[in-house]
N, CA, C and O atoms as a CHARMM CRD file, in Angstrom:
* protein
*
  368
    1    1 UNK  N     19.14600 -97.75800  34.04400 PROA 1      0.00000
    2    1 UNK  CA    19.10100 -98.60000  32.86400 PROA 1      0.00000
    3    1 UNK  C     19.37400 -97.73900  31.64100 PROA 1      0.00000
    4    1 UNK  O     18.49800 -96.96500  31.25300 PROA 1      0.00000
    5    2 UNK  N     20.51600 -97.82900  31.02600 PROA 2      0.00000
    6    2 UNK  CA    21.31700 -97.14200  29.70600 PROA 2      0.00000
    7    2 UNK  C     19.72700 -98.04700  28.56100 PROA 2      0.00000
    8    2 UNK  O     19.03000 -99.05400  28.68100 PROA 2      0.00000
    9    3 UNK  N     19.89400 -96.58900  27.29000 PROA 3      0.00000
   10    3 UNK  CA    18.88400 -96.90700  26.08300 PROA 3      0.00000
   11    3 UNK  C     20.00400 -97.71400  25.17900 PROA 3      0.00000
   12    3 UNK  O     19.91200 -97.53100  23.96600 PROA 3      0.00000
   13    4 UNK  N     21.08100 -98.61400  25.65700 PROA 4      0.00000
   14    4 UNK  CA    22.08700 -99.11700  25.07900 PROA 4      0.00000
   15    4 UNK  C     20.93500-100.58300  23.85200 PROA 4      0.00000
   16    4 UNK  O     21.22500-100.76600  22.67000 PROA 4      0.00000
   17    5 UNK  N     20.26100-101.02400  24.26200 PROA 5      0.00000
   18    5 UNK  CA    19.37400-101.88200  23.35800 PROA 5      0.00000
   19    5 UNK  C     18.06200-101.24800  23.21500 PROA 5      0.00000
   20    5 UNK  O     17.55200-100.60200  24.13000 PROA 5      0.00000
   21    6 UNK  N     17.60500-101.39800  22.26400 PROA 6      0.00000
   22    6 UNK  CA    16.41800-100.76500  21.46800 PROA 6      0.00000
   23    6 UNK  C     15.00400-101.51600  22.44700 PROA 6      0.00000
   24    6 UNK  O     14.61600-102.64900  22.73200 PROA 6      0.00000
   25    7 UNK  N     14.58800-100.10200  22.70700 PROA 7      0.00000
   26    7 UNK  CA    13.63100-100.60800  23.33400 PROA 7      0.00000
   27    7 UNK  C     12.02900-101.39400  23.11400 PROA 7      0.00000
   28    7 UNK  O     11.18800-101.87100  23.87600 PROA 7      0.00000
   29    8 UNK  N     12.17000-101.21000  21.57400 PROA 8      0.00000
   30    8 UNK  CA    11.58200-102.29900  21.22900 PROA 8      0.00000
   31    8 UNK  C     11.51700-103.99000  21.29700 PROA 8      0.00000
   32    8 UNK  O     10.63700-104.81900  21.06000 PROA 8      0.00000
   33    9 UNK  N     12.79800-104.04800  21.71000 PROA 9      0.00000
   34    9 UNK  CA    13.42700-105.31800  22.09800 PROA 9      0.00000
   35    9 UNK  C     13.43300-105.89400  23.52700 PROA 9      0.00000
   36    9 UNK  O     13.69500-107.04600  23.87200 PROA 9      0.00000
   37   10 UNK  N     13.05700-104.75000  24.33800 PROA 10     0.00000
   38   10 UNK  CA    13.07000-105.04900  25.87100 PROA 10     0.00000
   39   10 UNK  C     12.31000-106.33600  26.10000 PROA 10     0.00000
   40   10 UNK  O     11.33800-106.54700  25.37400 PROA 10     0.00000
   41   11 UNK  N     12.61400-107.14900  26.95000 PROA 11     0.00000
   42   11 UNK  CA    11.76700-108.02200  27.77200 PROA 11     0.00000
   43   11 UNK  C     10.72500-107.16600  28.61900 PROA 11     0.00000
   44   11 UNK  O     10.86500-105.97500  28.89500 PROA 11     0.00000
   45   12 UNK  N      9.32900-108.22400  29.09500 PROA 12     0.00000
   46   12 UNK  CA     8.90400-107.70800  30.51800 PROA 12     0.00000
   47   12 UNK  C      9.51500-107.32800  31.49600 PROA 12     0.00000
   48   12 UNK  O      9.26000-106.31400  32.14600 PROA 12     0.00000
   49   13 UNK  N     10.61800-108.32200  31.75000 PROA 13     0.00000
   50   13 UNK  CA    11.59700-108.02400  32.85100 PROA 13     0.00000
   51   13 UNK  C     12.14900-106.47900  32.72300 PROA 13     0.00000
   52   13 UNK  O     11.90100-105.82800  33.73800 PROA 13     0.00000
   53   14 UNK  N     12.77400-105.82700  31.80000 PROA 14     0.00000
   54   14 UNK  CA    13.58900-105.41500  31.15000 PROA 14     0.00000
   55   14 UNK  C     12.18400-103.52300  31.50500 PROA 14     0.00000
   56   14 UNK  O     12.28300-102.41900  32.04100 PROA 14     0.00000
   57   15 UNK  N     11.26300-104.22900  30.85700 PROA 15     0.00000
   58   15 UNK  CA    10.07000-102.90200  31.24500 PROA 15     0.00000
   59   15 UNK  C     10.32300-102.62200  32.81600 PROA 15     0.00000
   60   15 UNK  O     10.97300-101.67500  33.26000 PROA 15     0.00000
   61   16 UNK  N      9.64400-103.69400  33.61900 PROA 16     0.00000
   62   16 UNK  CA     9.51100-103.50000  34.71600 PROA 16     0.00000
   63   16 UNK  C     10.75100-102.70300  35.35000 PROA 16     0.00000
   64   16 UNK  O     10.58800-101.63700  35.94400 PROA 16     0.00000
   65   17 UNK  N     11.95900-103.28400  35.18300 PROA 17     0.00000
   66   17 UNK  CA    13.37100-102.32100  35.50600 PROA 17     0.00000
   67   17 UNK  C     12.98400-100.83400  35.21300 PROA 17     0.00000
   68   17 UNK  O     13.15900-100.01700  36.11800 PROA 17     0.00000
   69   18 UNK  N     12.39000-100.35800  33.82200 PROA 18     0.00000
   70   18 UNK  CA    12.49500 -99.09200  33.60700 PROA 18     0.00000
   71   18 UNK  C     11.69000 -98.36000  34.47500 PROA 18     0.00000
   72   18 UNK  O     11.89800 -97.25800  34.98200 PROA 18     0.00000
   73   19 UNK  N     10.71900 -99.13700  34.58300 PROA 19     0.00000
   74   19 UNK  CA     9.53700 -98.94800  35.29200 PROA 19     0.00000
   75   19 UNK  C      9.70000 -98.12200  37.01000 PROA 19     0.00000
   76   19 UNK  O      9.06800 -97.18700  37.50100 PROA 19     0.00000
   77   20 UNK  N     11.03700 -99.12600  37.65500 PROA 20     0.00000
   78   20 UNK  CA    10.87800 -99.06400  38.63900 PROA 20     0.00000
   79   20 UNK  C     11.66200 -97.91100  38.64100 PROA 20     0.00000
   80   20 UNK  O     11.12600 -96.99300  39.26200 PROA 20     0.00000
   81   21 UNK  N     13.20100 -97.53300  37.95900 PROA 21     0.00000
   82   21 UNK  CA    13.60700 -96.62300  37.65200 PROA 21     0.00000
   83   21 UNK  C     12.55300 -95.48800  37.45700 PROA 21     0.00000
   84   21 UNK  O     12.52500 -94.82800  38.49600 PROA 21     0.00000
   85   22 UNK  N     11.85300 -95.10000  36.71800 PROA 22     0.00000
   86   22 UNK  CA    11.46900 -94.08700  36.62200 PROA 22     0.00000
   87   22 UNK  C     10.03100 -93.64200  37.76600 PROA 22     0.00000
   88   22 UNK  O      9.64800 -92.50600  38.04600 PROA 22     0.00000
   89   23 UNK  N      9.52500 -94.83000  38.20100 PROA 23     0.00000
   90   23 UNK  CA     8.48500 -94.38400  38.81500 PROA 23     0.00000
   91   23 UNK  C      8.50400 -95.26800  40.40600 PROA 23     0.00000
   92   23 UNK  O      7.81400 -96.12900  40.95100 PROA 23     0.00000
   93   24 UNK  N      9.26000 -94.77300  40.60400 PROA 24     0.00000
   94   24 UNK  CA     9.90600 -95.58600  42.31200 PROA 24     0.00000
   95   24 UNK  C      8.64600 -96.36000  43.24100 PROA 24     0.00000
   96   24 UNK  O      8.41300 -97.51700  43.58800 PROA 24     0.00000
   97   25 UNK  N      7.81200 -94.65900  43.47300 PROA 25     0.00000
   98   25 UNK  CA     7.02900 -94.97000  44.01400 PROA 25     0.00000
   99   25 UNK  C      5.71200 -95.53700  43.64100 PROA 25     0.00000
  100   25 UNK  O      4.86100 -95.60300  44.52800 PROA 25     0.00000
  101   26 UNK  N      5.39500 -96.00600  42.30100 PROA 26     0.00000
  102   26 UNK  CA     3.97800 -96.50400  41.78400 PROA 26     0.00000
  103   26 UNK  C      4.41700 -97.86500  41.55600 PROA 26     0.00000
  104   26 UNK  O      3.65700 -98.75600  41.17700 PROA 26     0.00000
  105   27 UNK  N      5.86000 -98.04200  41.83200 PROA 27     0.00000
  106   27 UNK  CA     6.37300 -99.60800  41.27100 PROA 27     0.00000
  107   27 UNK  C      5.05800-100.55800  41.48500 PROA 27     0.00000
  108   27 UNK  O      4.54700-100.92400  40.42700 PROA 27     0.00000
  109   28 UNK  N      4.60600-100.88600  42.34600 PROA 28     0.00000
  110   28 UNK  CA     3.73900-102.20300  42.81000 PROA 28     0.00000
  111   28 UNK  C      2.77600-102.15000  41.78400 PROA 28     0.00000
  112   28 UNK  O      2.42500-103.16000  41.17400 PROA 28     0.00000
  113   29 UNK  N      2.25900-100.83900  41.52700 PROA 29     0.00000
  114   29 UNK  CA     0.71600-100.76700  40.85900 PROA 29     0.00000
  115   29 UNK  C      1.08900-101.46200  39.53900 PROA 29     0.00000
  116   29 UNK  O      0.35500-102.21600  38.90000 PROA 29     0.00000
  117   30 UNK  N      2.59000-101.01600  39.16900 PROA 30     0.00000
  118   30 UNK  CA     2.28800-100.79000  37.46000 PROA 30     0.00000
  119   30 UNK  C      3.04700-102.80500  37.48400 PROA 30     0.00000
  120   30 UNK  O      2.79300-103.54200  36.53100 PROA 30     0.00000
  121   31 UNK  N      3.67000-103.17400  38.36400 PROA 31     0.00000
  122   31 UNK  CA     4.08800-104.34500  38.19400 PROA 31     0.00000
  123   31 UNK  C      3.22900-105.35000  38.09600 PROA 31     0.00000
  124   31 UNK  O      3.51100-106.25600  37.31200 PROA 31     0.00000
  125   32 UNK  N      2.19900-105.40600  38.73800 PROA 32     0.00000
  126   32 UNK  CA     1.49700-106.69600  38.59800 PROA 32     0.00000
  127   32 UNK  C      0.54400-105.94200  37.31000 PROA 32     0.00000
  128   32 UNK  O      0.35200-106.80600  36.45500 PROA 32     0.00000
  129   33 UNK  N      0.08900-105.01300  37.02900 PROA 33     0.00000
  130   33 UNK  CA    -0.72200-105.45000  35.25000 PROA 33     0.00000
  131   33 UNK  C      0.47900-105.52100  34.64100 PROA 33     0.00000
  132   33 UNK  O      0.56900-106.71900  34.37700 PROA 33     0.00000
  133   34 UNK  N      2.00300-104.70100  34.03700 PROA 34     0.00000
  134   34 UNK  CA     2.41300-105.68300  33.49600 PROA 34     0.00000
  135   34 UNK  C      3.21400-106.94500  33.26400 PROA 34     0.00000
  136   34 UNK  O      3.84400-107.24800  32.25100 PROA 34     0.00000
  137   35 UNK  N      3.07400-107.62300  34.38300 PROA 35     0.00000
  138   35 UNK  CA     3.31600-108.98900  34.31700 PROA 35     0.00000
  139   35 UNK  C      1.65900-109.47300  33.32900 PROA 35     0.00000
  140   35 UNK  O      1.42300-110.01400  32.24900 PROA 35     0.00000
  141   36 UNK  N      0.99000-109.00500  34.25200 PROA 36     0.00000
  142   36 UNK  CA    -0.71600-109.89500  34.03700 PROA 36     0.00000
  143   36 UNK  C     -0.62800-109.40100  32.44300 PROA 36     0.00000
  144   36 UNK  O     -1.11600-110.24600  31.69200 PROA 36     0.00000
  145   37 UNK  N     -0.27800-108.59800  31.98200 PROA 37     0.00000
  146   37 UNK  CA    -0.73800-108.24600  30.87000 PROA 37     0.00000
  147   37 UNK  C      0.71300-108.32000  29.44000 PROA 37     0.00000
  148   37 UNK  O      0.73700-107.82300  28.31400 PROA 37     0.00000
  149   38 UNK  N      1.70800-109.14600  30.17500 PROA 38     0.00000
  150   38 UNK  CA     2.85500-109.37500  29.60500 PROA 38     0.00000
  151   38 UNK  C      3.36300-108.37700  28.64900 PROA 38     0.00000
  152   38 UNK  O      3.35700-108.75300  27.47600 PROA 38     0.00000
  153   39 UNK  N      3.72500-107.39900  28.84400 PROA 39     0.00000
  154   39 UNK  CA     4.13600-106.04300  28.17400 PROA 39     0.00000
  155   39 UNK  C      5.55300-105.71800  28.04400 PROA 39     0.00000
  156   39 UNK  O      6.31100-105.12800  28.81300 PROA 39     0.00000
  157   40 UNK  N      5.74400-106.26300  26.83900 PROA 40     0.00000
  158   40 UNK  CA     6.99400-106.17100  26.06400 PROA 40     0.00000
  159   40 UNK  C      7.56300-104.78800  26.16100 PROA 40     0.00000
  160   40 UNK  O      6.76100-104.07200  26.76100 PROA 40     0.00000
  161   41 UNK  N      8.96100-103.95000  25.69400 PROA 41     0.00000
  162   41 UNK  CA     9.29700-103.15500  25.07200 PROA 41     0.00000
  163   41 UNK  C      8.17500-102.88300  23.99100 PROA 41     0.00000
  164   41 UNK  O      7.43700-101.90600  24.11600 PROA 41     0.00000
  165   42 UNK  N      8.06400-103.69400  23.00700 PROA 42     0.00000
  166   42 UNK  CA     7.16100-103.44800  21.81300 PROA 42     0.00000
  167   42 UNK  C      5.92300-102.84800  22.42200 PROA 42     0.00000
  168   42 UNK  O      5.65900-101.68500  22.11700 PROA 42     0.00000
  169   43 UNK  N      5.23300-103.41600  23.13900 PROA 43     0.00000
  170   43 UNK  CA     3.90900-103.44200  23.79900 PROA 43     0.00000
  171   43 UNK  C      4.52600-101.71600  24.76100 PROA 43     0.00000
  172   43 UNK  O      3.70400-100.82500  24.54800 PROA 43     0.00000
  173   44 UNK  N      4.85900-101.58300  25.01300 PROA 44     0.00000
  174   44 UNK  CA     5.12500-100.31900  26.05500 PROA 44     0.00000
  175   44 UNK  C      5.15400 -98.68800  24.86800 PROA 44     0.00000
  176   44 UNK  O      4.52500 -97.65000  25.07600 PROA 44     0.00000
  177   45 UNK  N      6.10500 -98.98900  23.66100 PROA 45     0.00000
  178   45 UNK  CA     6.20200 -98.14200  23.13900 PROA 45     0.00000
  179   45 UNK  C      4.38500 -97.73200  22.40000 PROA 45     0.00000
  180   45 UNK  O      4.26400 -96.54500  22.09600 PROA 45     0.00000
  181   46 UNK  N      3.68200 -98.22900  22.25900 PROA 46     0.00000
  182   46 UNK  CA     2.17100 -98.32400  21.68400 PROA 46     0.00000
  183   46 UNK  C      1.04300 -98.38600  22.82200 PROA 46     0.00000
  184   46 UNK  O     -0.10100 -98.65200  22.45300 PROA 46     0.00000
  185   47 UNK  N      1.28700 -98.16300  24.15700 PROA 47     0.00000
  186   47 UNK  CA     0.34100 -97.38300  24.81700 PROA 47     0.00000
  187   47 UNK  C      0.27100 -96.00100  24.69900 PROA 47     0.00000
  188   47 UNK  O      1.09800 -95.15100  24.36800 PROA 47     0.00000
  189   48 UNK  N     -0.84900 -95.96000  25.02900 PROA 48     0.00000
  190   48 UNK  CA    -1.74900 -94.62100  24.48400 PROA 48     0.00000
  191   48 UNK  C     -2.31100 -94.42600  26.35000 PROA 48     0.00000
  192   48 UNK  O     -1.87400 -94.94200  27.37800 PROA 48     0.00000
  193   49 UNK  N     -3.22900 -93.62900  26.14600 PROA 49     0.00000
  194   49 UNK  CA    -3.70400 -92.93800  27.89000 PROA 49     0.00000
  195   49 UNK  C     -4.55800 -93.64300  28.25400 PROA 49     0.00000
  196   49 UNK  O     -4.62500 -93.75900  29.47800 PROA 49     0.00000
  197   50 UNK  N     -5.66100 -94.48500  27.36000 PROA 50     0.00000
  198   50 UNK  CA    -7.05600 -95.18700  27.92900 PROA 50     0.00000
  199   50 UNK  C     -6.02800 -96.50800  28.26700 PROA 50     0.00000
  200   50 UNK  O     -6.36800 -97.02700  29.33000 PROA 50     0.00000
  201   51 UNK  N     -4.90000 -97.15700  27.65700 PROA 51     0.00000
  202   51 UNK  CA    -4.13400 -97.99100  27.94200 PROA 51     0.00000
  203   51 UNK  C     -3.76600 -97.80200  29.42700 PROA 51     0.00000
  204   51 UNK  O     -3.95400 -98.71200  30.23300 PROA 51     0.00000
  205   52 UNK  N     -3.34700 -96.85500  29.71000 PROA 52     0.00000
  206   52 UNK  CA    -2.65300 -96.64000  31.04700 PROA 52     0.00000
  207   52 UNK  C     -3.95800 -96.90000  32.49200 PROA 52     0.00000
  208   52 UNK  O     -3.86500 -97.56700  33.52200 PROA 52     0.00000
  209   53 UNK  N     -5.04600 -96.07500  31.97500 PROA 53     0.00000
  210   53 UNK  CA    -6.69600 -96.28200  32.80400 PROA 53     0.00000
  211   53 UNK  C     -6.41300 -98.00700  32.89600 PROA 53     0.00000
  212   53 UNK  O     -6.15600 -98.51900  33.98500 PROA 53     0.00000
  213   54 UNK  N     -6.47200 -98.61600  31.95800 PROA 54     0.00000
  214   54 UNK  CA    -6.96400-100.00100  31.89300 PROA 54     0.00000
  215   54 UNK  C     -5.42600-100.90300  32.97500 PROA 54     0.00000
  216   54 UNK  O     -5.71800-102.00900  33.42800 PROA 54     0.00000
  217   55 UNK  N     -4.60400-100.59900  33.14800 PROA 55     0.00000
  218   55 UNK  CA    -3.29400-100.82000  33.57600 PROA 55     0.00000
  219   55 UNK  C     -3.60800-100.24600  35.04300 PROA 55     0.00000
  220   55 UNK  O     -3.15700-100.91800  35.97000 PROA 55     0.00000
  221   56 UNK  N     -4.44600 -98.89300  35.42000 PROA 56     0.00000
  222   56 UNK  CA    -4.76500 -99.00700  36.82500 PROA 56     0.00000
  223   56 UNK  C     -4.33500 -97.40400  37.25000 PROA 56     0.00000
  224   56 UNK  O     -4.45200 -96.79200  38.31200 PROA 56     0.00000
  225   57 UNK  N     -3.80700 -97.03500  35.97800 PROA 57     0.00000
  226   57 UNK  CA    -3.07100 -95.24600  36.14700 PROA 57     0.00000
  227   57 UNK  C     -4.40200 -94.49900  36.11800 PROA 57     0.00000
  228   57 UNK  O     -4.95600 -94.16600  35.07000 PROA 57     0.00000
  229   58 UNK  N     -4.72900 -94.33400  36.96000 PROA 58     0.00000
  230   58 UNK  CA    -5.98900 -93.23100  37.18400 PROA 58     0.00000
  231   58 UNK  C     -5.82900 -91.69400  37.09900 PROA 58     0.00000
  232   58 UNK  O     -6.55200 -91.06500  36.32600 PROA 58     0.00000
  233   59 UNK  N     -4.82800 -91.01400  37.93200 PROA 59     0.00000
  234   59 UNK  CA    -4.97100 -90.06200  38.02800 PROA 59     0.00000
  235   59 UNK  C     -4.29200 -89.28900  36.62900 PROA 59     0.00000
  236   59 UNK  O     -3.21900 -89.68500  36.17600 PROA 59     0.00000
  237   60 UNK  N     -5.07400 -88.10600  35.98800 PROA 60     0.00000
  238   60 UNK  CA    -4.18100 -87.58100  34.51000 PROA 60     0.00000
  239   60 UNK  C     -3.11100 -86.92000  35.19300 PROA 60     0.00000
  240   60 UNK  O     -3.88100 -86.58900  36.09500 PROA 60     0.00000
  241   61 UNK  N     -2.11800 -86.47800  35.53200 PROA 61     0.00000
  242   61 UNK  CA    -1.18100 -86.06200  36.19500 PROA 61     0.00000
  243   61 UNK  C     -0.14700 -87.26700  35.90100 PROA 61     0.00000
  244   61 UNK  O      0.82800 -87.11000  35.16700 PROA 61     0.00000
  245   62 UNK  N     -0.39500 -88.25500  36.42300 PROA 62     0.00000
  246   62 UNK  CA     0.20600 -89.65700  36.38500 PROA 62     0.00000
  247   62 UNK  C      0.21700 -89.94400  35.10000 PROA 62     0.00000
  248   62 UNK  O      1.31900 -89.97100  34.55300 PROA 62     0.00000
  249   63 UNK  N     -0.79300 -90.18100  34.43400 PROA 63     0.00000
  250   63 UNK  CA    -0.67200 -90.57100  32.84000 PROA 63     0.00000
  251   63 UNK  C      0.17200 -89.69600  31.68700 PROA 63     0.00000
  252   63 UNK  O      0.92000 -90.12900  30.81000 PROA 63     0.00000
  253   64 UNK  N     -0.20100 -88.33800  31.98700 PROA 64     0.00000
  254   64 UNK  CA     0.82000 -87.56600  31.59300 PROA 64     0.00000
  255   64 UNK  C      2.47300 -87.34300  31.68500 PROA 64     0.00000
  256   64 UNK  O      3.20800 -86.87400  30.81700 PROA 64     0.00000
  257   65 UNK  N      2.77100 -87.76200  32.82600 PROA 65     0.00000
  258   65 UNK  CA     4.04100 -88.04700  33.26600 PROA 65     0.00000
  259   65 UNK  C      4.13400 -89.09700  32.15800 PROA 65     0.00000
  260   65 UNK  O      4.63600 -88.77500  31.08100 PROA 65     0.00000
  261   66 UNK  N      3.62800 -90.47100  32.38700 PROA 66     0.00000
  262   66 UNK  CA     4.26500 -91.38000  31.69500 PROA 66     0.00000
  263   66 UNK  C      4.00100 -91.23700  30.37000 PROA 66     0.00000
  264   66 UNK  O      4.59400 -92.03800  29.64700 PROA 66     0.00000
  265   67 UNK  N      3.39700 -90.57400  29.92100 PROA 67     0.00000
  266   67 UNK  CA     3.15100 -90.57700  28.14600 PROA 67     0.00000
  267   67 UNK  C      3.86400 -89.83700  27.94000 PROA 67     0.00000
  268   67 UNK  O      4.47300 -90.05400  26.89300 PROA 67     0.00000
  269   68 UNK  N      4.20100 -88.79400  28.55700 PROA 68     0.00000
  270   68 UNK  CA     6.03400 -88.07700  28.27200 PROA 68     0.00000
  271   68 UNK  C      7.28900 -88.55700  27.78900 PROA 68     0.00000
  272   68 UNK  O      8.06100 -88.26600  26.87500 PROA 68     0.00000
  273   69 UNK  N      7.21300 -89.59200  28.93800 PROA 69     0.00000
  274   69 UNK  CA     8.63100 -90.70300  29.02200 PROA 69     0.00000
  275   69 UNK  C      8.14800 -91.41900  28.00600 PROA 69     0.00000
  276   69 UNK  O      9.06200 -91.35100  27.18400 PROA 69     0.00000
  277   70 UNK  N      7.34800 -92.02400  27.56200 PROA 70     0.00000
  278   70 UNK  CA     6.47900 -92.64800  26.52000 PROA 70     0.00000
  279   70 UNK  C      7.34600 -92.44200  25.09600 PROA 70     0.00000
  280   70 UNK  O      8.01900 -93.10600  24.30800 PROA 70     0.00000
  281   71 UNK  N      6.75500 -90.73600  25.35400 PROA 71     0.00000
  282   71 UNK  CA     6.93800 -90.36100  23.69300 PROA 71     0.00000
  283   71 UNK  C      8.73200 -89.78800  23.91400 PROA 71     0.00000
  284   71 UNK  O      9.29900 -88.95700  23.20500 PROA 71     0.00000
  285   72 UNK  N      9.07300 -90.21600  24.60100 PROA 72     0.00000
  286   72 UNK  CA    10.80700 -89.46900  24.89400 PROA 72     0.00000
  287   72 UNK  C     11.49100 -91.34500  24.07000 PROA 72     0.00000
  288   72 UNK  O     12.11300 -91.65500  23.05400 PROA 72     0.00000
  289   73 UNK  N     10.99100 -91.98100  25.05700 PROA 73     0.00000
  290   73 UNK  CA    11.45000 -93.37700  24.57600 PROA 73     0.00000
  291   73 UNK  C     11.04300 -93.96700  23.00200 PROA 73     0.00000
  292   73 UNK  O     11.62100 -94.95100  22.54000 PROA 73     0.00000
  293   74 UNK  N     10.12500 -93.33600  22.36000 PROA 74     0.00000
  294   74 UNK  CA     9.32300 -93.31000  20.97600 PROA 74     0.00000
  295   74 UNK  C     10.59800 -92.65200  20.09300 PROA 74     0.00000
  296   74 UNK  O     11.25900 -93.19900  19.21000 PROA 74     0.00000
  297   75 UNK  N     10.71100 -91.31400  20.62700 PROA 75     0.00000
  298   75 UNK  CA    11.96700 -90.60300  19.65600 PROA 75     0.00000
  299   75 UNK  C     13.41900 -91.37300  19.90600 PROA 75     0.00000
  300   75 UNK  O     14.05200 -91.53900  18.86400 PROA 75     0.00000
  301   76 UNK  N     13.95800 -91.79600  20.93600 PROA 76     0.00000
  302   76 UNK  CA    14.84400 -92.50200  20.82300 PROA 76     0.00000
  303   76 UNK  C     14.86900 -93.72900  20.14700 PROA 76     0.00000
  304   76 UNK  O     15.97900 -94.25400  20.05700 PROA 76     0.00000
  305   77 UNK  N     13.83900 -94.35900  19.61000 PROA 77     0.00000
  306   77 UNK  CA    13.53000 -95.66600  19.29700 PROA 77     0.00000
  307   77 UNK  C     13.52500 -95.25900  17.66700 PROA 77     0.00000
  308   77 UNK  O     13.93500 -95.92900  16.71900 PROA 77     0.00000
  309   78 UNK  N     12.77500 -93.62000  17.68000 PROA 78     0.00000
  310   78 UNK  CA    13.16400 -93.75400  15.98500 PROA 78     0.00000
  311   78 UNK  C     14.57400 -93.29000  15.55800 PROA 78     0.00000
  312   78 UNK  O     14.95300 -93.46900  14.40100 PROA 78     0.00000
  313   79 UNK  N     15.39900 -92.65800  16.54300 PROA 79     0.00000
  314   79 UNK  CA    16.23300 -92.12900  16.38900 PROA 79     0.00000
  315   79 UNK  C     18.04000 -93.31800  16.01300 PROA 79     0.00000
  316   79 UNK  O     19.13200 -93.06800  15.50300 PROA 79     0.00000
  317   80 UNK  N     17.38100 -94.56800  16.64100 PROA 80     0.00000
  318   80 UNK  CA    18.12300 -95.76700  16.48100 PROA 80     0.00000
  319   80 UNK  C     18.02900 -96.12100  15.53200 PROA 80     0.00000
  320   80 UNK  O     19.03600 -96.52400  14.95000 PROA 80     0.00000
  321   81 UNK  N     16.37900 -96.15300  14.71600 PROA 81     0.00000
  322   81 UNK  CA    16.47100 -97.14300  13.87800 PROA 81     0.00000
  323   81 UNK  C     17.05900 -95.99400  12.32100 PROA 81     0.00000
  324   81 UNK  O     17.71500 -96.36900  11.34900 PROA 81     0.00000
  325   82 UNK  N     16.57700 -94.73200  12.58300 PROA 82     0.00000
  326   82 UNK  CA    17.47000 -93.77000  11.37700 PROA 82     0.00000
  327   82 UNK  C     18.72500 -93.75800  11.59900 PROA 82     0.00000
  328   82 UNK  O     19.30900 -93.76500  10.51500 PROA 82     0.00000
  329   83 UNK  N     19.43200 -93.74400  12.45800 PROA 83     0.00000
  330   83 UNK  CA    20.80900 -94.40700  12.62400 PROA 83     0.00000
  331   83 UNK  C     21.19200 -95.17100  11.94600 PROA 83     0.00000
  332   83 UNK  O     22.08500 -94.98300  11.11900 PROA 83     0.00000
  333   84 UNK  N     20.67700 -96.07700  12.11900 PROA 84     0.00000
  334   84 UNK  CA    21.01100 -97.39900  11.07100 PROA 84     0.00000
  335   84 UNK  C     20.55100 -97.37700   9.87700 PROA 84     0.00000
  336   84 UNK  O     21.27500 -97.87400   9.01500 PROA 84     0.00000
  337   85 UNK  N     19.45900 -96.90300   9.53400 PROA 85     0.00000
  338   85 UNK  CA    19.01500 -96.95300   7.68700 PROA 85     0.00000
  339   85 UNK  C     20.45200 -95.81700   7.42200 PROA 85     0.00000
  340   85 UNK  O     21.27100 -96.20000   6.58600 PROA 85     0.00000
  341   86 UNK  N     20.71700 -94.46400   8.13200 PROA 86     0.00000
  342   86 UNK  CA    21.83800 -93.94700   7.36100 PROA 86     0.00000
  343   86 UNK  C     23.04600 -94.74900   7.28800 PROA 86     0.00000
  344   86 UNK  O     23.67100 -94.72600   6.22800 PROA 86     0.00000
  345   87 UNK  N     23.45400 -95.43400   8.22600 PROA 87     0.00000
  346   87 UNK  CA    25.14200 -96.10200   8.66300 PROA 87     0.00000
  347   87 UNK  C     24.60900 -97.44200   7.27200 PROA 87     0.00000
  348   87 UNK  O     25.48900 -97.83200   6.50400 PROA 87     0.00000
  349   88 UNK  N     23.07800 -98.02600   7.12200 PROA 88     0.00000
  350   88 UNK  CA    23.77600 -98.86800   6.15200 PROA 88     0.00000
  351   88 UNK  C     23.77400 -98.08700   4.26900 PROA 88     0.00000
  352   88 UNK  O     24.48200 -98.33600   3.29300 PROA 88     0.00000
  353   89 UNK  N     22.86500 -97.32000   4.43900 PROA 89     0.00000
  354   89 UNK  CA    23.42600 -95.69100   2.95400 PROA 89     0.00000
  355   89 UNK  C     24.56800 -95.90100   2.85000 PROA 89     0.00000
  356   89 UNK  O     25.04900 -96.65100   2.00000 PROA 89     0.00000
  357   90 UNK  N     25.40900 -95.07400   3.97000 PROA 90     0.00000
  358   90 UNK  CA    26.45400 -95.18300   3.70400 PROA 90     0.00000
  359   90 UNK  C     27.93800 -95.72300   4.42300 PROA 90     0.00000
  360   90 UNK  O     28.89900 -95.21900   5.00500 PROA 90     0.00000
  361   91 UNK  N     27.45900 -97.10800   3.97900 PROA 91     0.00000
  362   91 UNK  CA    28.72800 -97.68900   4.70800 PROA 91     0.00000
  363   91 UNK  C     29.39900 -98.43500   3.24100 PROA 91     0.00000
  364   91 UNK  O     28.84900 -98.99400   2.29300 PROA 91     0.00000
  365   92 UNK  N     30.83600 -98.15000   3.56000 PROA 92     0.00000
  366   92 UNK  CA    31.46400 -98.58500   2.54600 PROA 92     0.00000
  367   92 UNK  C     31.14400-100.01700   1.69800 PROA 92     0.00000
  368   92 UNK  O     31.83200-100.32600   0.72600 PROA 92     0.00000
């Protein structure tokens, strides 16, 4: 799954894809809380680690992994939107 749309914008659907992409083997765990817990793009970029406990990620090893990808997907997300405050500065 290309960072081609802002991942603030993702659907649930759209999480779960990344989801499964990046974490093959925990797919099941992390799919049903977020369905149960309907977790947007928006909602994904603003978990924190007690978030992840409550979602069912127990082990810190695991949480760490994903608060990595977390904060990797955080800098790309600001990195889009300064993109655009410069392109509209300076666009003819």
């Amino acid at each position: 799954m290309g960072l081609s749309k802002r991942v603030s914008s993702w659907t649930v659907e759209e999480v779960l894809e990344w989801v499964q992409e990046q974490y093959p083997t925990h797919t099941s765990m992390f799919y049903k809380a977020i369905i149960k817990h309907d977790i947007s793009g928006r909602a994904l970029l603003r978990l924190k680690d007690h978030h992840l406990e409550l979602l069912g990620v127990e082990a810190e090893e695991q949480q760490q992994e994903i608060l990595q990808d977390l904060l990797l997907l955080r800098v790309q997300e600001e990195i889009n939107e300064l993109s655009d405050i410069c392109s509209d500065c300076f666009s003819p």
